[in-house]
C-alpha positions in Angstrom: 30.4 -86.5 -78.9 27.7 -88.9 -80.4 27.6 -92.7 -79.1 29.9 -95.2 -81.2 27.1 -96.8 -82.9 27.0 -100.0 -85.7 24.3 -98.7 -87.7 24.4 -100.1 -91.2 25.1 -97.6 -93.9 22.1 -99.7 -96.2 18.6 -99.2 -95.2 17.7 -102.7 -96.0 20.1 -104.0 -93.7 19.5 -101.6 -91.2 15.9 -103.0 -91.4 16.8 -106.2 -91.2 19.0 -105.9 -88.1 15.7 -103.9 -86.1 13.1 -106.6 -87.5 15.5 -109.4 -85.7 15.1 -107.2 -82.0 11.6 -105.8 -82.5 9.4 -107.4 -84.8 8.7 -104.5 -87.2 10.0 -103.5 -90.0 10.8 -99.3 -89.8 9.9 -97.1 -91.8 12.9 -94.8 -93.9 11.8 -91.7 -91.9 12.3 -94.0 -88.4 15.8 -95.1 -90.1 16.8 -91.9 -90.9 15.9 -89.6 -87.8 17.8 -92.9 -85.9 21.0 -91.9 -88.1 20.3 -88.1 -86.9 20.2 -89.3 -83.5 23.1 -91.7 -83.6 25.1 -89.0 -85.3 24.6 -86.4 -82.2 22.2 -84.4 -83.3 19.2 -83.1 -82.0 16.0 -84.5 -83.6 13.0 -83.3 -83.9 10.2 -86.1 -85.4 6.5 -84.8 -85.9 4.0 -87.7 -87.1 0.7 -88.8 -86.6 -0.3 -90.5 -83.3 1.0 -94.3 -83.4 3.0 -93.8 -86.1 6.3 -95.3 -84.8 8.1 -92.0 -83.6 9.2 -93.9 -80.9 10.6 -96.9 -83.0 12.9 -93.7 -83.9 15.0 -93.8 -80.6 14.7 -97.5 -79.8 16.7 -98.2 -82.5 20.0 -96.9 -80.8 18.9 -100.2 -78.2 19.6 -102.2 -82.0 22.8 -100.2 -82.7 24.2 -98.7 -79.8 26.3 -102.1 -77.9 26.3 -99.9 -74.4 25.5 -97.2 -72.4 22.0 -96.3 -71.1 18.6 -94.2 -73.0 17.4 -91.7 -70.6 13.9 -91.2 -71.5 11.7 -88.3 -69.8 8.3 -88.3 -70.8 5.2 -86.2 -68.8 3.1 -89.0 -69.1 3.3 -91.9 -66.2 1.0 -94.8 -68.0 3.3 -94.3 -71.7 6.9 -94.9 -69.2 5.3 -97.6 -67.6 4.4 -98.9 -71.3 7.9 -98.3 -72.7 9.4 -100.3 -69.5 6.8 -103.0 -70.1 7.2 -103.4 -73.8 11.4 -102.9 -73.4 11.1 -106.1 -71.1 9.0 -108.1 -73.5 11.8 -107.5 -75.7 14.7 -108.6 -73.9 15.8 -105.0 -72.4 16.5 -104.1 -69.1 14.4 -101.1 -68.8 12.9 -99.4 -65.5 10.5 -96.4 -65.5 11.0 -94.2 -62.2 8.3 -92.7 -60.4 8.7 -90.4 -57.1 8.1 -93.3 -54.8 10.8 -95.4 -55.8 14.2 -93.2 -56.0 16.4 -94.5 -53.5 19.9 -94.3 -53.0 20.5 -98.0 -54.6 18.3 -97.4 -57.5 20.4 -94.4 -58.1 23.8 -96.7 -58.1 22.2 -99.2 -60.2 21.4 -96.4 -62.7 24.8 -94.9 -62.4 25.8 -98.2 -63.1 24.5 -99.0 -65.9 22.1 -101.7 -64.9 19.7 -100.4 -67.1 19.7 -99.5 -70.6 16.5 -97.5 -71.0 15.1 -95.7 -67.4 12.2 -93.3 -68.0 11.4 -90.2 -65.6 8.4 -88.2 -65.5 9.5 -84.5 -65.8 9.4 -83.7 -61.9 10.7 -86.8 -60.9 14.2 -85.9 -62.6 13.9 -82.2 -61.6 13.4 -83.0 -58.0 15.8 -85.7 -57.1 19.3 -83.8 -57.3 21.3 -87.5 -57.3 20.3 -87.4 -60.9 22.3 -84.2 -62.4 25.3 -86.0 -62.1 23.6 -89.0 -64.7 21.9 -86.4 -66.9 25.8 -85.0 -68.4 27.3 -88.6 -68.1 28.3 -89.3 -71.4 27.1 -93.2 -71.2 23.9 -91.7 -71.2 21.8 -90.9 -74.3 19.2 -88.4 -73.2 15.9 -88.7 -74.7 12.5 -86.3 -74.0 9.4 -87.5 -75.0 7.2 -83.9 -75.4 3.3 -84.7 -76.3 1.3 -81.8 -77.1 -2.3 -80.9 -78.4 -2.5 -81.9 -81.9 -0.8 -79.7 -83.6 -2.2 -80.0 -87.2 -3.8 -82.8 -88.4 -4.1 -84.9 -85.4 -0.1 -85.0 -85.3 1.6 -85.1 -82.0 5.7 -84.7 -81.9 8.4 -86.4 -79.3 11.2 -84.3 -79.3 14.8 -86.2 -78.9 16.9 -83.9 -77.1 20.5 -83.4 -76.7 22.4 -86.7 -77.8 26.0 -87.4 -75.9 27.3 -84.4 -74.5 
């Protein structure tokens, strides 16, 4: 079941509402892969490096009043980036590494403390207290996948499996 979500049905004021929270004014692809996501979809955005295909998924932070983003991404300095950037902003956002999982940041997860938390790949994989989180329907689950250009100079980050 996708999230309940307050998404405008008019671009322009969909772009008004995300210039208000982050500054920048998206792009009509970046609004409408948001709708795919916020509809339950899977989404699958390829654009050039630095293009904004992470604005893409932010935007449920706009339009989405609860619940928390689950972002996995394989690269440690871009979740530390995301959670640095997501703080500048106003969001509670935490990027986990191996050496921090501990039983309390797992309740405050499960809680709801945060509304973005980013894992690498293997620190999601190898702490079993996260399953439990990853089919939790408060959760939107995110995965960042960064590959060798694959024409072009494009990368792709691949939204995965939105609600249940």
């Amino acid at each position: 079941m996708p999230p309940t979500h307050t998404m405008p049905e008019s671009d322009e004021d969909a772009r008004e509402a995300v210039e208000k929270v982050f500054e920048v004014r998206p792009c009509l692809w970046q609004l409408k892969a948001a709708r795919t996501i916020l509809g339950g979809q899977d989404t699958l955005t390829i654009a050039p490096t630095g293009s904004g295909k992470t604005l893409s998924y932010w935007l449920a932070l706009v339009f989405v009043p609860e619940g928390t983003i689950v972002v996995v991404t394989p690269l440690k300095d871009l979740g530390s980036q995301f959670e640095n950037e997501l703080k500048q902003k106003g969001f509670c956002a935490l990027n986990v590494t191996g050496n921090i999982t501990t039983n309390n940041l797992h309740k405050d997860i499960a809680s709801l403390k945060y509304r973005v938390v980013i894992f690498s790949p293997e620190s999601i994989v190898n702490d079993s207290r996260f399953d439990d989180l990853l089919s939790n329907r408060k959760f939107m689950r995110i995965s960042e996948a960064w590959a060798a250009p694959i024409y072009n100079g494009a990368t792709c980050a691949i939204p995965i499996r939105v609600g249940n």
